[in-house]
C-alpha positions in Angstrom: 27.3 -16.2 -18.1 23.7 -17.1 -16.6 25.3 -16.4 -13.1 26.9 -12.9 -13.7 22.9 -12.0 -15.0 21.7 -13.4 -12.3 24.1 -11.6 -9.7 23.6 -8.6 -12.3 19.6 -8.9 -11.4 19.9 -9.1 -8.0 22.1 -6.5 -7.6 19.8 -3.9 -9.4 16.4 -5.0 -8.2 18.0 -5.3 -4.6 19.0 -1.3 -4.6 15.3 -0.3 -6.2 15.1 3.2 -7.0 15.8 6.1 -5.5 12.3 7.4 -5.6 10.1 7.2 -3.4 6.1 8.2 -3.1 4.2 9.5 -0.1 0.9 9.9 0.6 -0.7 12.5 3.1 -2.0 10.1 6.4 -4.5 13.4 7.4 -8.0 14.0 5.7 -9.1 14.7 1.9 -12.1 16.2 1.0 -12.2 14.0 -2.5 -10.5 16.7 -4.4 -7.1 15.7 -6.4 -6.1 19.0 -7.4 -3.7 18.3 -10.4 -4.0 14.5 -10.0 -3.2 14.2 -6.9 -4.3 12.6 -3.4 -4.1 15.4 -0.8 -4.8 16.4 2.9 -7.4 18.9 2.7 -7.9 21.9 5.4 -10.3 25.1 5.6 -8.2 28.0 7.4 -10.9 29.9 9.8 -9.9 33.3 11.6 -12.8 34.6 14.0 -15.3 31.3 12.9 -15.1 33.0 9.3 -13.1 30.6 6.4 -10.3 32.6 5.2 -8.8 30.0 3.1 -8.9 26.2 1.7 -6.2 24.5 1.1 -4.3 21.3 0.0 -1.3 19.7 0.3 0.3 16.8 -1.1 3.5 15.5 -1.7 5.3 14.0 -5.4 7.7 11.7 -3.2 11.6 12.1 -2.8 14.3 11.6 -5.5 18.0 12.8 -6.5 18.0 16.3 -7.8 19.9 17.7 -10.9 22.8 18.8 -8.3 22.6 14.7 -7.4 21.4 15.5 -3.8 18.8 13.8 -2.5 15.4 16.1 -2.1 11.7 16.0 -1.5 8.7 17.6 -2.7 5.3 19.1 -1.0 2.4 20.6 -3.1 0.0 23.2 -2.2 -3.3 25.0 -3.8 -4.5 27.3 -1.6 -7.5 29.1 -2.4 -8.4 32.3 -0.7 -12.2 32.1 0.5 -12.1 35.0 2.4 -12.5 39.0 2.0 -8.8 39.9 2.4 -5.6 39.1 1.1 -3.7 36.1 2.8 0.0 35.0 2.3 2.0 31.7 2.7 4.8 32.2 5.3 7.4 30.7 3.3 10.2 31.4 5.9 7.9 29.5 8.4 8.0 26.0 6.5 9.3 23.4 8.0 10.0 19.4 7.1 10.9 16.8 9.5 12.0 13.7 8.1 11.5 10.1 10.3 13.4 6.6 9.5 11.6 3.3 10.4 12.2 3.7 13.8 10.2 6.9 13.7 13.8 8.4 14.8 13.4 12.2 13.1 16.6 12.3 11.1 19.0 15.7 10.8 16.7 18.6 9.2 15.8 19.0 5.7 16.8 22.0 4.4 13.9 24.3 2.9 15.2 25.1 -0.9 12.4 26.8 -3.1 9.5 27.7 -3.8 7.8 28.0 -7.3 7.3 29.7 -8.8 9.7 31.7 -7.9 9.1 34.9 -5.2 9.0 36.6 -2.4 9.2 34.8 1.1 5.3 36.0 1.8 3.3 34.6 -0.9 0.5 36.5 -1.5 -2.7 34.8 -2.7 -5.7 37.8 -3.3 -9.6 37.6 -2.1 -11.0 34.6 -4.6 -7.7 33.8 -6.0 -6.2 30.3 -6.4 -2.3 29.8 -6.1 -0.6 26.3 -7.0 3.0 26.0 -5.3 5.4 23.5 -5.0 8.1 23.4 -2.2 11.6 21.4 -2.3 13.7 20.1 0.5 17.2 18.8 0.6 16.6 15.9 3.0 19.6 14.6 5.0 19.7 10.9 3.8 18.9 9.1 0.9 14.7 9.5 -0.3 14.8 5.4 0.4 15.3 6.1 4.3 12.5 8.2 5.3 9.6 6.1 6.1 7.4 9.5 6.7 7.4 13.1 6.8 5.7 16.1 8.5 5.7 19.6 6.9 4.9 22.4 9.1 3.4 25.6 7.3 1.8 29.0 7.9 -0.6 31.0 6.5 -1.1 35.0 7.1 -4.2 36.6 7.0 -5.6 40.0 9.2 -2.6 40.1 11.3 -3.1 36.4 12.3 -0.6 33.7 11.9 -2.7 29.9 10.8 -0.1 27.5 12.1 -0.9 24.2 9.8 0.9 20.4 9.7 0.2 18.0 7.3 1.6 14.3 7.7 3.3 11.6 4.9 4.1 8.0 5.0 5.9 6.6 2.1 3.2 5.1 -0.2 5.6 2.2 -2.6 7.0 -1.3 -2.8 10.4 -0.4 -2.2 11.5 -1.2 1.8 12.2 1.4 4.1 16.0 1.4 3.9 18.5 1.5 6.6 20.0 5.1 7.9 23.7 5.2 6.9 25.9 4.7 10.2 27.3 8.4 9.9 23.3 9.5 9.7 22.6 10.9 13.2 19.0 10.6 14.0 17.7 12.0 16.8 14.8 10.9 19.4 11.3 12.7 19.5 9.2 12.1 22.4 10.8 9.3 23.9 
């Protein structure tokens, strides 16, 4: 009986979880909006600051569907006259194993809250949103991440990217065999 716990013990503690933590890799400014460790940017149009922002990410894990997903915060503040908009049609996540091989595209799911595509944020407004992803591959495969996002102000398109590397104990797993990745700048 003390084997099968044993084998029992190793066979759990061997898979870990299936969630994983990131943290951002590009610079804070000390602020953890809602608790958290973020990348922090000010958006400037014409030398003037039009917006501040941060993003951070809650890590990957299974969703209720049992897919595996990911997750990016933002708080974008608007610091400038006029009203500005998140492109949410423009976001983009990449996804890289341990090989820092980007693997198939994640798949841009929702926004909350919930609305349009063109978030608007208005002149000294504060906006808190939260972005999922399907990813391609288990959470335990992607080592790190880079999220691509645009803000609209003034008929101007802000063109941001914010980068993740997986911030737990578990190992970086192994891409299943039928997981294409695909070589970046080789």
């Amino acid at each position: 009986m003390t084997l099968l716990r044993l084998v029992t013990f190793l066979a759990i503690t061997g898979c870990g979880p299936e969630t994983t933590s990131f943290r951002t890799t590009d610079h804070g400014d000390g602020l953890e909006p809602a608790g958290h460790s973020a990348a922090a940017y000010v958006v400037r149009s014409s030398g003037h600051s039009v917006a501040s922002v941060h993003v951070w990410s809650n890590g990957g894990f299974i969703g209720s569907s049992g897919e595996p997903m990911t997750h990016v915060g933002f708080e974008i503040q608007n610091t400038g006259a006029s009203p500005i908009e998140l492109d949410g049609d423009a976001i983009q996540l990449v996804v890289f194993d341990k090989l820092g091989a980007a693997l198939p595209p994640a798949v841009f799911t929702v926004v909350t809250p919930l609305g349009p595509a063109l978030v608007p944020i208005a002149p000294g407004a504060t906006t808190p949103l939260d972005v999922y992803f399907r990813i391609p591959t288990s959470p335990r495969v992607v080592d790190t991440m880079r999220v691509q996002w645009t803000l609209r102000h003034d008929d101007v398109r802000s063109v941001q990217t914010t980068n993740f590397v997986r911030d737990d104990d578990y190992p970086v797993a192994d891409p299943p065999s039928e997981v294409p990745t695909i070589r970046v700048g080789s």
